[in-house]
PQR file of N, CA, C, O and H, with PARSE charges and radii, in Angstrom:
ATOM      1  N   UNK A   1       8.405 -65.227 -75.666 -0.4000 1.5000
ATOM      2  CA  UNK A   1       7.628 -66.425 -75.903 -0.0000 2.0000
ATOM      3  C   UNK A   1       7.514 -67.187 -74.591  0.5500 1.7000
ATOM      4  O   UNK A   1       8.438 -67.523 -73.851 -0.5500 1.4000
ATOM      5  N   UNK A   2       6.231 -67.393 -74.441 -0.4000 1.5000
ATOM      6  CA  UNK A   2       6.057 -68.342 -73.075 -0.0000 2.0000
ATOM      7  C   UNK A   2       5.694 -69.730 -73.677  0.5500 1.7000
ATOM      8  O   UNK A   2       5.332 -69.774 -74.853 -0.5500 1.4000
ATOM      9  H   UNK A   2       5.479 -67.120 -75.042  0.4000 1.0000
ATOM     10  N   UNK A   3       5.772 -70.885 -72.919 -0.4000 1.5000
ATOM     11  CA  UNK A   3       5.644 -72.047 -72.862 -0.0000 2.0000
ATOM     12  C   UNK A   3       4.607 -72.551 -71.693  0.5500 1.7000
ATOM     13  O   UNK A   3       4.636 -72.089 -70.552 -0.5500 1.4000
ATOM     14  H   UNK A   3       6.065 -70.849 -71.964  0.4000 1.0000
ATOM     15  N   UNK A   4       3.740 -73.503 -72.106 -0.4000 1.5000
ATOM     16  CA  UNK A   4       2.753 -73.383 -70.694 -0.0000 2.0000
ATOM     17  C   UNK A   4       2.758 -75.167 -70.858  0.5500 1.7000
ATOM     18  O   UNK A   4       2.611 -75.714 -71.951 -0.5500 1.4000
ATOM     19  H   UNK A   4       3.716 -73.879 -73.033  0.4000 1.0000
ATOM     20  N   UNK A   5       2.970 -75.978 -69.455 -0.4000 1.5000
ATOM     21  CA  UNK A   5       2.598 -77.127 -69.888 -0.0000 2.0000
ATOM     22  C   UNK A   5       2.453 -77.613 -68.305  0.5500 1.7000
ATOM     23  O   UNK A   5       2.948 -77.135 -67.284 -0.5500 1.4000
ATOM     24  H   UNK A   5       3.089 -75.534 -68.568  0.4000 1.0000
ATOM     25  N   UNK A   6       1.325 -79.082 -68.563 -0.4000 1.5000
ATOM     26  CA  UNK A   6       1.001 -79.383 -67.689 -0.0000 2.0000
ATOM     27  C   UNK A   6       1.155 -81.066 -67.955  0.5500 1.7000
ATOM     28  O   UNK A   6       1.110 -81.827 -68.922 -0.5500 1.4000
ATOM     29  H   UNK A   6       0.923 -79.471 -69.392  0.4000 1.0000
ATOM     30  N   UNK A   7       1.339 -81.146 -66.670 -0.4000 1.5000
ATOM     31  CA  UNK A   7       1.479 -82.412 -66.213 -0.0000 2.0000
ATOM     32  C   UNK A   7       2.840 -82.859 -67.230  0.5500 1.7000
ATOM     33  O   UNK A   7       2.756 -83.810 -68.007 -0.5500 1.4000
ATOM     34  H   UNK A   7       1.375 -80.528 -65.885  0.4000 1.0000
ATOM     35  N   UNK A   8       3.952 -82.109 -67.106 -0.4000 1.5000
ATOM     36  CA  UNK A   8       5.240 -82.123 -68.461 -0.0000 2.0000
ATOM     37  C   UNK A   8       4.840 -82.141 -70.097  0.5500 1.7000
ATOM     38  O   UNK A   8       5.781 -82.478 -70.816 -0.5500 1.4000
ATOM     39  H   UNK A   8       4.020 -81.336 -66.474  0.4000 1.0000
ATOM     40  N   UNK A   9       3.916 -81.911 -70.605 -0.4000 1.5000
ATOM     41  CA  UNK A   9       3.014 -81.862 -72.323 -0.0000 2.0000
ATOM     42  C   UNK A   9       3.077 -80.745 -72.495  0.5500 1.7000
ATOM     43  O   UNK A   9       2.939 -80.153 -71.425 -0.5500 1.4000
ATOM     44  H   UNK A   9       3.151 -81.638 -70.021  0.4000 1.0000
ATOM     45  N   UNK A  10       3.245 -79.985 -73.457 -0.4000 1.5000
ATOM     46  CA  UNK A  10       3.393 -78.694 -73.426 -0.0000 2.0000
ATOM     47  C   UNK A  10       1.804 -78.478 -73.997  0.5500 1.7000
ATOM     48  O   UNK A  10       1.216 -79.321 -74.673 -0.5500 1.4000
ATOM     49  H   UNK A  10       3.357 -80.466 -74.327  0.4000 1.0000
ATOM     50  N   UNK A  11       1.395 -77.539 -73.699 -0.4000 1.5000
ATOM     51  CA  UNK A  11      -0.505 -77.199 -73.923 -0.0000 2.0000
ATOM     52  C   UNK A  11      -0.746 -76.676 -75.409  0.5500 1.7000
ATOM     53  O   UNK A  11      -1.844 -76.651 -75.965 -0.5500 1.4000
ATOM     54  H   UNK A  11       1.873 -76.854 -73.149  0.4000 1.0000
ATOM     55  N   UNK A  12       0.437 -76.273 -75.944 -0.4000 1.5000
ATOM     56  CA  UNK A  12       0.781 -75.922 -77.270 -0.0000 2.0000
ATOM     57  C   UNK A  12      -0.389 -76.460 -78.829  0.5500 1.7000
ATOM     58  O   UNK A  12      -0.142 -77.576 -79.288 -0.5500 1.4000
ATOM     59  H   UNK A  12       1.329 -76.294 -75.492  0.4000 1.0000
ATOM     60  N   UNK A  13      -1.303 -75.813 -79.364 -0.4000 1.5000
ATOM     61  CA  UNK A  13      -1.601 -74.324 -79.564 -0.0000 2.0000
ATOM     62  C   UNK A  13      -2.802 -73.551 -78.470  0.5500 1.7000
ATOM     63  O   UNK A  13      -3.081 -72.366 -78.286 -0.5500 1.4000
ATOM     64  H   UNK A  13      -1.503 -74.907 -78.992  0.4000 1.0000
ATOM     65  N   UNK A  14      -3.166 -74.424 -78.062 -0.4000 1.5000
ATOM     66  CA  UNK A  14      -4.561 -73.637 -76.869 -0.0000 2.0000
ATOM     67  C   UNK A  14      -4.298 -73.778 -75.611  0.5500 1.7000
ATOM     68  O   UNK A  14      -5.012 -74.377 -74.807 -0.5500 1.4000
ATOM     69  H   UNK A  14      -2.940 -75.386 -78.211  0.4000 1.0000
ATOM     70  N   UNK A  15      -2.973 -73.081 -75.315 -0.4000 1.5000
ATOM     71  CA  UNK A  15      -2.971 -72.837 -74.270 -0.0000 2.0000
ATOM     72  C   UNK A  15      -4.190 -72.749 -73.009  0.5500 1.7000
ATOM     73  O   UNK A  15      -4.591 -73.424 -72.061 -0.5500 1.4000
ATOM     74  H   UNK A  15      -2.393 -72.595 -75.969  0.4000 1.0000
ATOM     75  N   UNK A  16      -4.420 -71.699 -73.557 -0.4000 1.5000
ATOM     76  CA  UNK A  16      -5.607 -70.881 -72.444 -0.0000 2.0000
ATOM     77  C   UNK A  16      -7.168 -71.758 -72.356  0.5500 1.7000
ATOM     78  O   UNK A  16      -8.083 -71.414 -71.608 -0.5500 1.4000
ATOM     79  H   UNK A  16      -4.095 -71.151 -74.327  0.4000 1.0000
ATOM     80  N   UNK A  17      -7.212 -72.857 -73.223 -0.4000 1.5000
ATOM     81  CA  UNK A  17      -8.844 -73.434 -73.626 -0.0000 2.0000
ATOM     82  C   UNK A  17      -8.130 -75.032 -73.018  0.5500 1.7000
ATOM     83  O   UNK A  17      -8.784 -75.979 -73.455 -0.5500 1.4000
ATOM     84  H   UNK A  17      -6.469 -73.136 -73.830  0.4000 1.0000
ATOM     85  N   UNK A  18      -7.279 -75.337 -72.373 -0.4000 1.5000
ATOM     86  CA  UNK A  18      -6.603 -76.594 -72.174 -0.0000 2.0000
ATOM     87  C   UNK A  18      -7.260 -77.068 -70.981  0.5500 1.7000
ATOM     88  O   UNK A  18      -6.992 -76.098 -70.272 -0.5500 1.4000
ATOM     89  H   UNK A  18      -6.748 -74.567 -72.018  0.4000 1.0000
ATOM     90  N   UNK A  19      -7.867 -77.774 -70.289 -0.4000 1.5000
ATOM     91  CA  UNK A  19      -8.648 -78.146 -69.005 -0.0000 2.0000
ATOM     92  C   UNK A  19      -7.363 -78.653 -68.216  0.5500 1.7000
ATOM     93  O   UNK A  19      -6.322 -79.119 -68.678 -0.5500 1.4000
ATOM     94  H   UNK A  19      -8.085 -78.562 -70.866  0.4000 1.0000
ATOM     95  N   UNK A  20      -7.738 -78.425 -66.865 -0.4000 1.5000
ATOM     96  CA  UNK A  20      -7.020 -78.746 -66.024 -0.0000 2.0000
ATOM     97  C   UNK A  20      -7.414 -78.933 -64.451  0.5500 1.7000
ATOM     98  O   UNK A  20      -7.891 -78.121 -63.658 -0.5500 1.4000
ATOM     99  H   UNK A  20      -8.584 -78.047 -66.489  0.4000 1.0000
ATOM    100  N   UNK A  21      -6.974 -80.549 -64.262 -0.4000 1.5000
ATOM    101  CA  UNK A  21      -7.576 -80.918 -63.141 -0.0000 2.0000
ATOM    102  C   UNK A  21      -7.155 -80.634 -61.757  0.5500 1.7000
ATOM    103  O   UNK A  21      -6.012 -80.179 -61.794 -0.5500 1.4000
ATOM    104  H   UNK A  21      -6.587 -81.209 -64.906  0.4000 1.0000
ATOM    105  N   UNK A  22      -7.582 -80.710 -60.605 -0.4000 1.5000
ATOM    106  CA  UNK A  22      -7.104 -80.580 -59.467 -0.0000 2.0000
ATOM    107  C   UNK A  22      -5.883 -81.925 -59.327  0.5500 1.7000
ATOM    108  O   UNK A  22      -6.132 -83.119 -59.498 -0.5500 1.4000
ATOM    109  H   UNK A  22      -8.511 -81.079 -60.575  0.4000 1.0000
ATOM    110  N   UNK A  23      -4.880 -81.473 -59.060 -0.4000 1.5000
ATOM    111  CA  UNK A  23      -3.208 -82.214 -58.332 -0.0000 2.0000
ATOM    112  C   UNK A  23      -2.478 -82.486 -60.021  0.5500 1.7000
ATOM    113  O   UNK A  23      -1.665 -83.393 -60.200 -0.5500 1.4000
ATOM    114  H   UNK A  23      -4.678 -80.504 -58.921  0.4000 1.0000
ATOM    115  N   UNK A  24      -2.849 -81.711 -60.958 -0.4000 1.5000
ATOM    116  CA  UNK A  24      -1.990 -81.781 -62.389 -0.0000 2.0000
ATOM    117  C   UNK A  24      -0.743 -80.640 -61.914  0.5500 1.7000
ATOM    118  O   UNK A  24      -0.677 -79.787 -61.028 -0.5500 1.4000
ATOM    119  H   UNK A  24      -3.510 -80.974 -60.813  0.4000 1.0000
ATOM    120  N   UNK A  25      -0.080 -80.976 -62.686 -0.4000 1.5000
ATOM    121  CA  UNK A  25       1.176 -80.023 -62.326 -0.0000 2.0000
ATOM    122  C   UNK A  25       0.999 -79.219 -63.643  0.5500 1.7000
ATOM    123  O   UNK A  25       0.589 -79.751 -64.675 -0.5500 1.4000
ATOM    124  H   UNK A  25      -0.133 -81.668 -63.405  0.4000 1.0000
ATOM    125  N   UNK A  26       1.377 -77.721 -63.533 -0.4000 1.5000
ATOM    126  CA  UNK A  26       1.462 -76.695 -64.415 -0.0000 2.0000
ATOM    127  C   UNK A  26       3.150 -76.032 -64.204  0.5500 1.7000
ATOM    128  O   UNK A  26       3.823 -75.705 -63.226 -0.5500 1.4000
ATOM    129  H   UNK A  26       1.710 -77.289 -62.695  0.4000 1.0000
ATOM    130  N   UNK A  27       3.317 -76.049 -65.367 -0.4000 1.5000
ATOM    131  CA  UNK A  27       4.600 -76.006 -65.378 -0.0000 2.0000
ATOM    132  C   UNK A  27       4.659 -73.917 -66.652  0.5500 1.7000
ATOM    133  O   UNK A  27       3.884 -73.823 -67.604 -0.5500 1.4000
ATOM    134  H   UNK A  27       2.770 -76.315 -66.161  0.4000 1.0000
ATOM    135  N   UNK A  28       5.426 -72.962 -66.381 -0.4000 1.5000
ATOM    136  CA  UNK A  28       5.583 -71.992 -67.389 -0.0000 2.0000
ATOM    137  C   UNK A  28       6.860 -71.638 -67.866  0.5500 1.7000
ATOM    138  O   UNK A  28       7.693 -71.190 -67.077 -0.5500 1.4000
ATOM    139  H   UNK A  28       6.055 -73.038 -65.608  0.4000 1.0000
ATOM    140  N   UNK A  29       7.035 -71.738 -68.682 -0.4000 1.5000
ATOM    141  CA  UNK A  29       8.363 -71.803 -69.232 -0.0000 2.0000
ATOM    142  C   UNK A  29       8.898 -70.552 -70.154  0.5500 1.7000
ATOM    143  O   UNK A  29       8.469 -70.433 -71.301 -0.5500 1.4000
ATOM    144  H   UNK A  29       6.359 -72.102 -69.323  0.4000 1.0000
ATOM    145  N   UNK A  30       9.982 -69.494 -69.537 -0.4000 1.5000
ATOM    146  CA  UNK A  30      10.344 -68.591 -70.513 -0.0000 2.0000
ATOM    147  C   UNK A  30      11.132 -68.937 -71.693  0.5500 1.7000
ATOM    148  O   UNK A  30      12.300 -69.313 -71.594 -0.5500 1.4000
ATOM    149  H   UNK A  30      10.331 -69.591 -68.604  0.4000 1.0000
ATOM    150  N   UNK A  31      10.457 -68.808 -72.919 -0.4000 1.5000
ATOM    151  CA  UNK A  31      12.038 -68.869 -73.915 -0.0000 2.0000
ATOM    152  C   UNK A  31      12.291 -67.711 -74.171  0.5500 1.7000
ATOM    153  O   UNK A  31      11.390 -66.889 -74.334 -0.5500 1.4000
ATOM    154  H   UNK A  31       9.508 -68.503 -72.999  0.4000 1.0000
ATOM    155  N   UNK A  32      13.906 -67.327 -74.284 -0.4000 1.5000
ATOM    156  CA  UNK A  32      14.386 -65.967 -74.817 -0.0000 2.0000
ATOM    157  C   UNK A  32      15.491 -66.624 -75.724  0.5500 1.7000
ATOM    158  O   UNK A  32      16.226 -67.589 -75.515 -0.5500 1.4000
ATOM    159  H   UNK A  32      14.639 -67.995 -74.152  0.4000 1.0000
ATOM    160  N   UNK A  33      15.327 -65.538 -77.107 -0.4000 1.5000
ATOM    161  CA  UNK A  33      16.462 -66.050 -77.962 -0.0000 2.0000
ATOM    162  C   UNK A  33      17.054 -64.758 -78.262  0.5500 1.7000
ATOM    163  O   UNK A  33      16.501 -63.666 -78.139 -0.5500 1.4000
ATOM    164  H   UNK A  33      14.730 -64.754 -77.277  0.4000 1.0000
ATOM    165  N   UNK A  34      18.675 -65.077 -78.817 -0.4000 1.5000
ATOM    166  CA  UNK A  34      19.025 -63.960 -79.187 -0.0000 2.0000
ATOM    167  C   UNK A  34      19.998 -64.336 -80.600  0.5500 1.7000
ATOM    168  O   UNK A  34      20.144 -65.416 -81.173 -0.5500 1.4000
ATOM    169  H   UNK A  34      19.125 -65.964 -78.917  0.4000 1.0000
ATOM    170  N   UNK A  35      20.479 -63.230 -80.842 -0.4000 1.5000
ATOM    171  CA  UNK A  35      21.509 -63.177 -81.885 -0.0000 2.0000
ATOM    172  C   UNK A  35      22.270 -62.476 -82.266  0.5500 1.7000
ATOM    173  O   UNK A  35      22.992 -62.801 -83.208 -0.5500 1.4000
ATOM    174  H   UNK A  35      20.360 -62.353 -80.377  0.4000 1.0000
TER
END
């Protein structure tokens, strides 16, 4: 599972359709779980 967020908001559900301006910060975040 990846995490994608910008400007610290996570982009969460449309990632990929999320606009993004010039000097926003993009941030990607791995989650791994286990058990």
């Amino acid at each position: 599972y990846v995490d994608i967020y910008v400007n610290l908001e996570s982009s969460y559900p449309e990632e990929l359709a999320k606009p993004v301006m010039d000097g926003d910060k993009l941030s990607v975040t791995l989650m791994i779980a286990g058990g």
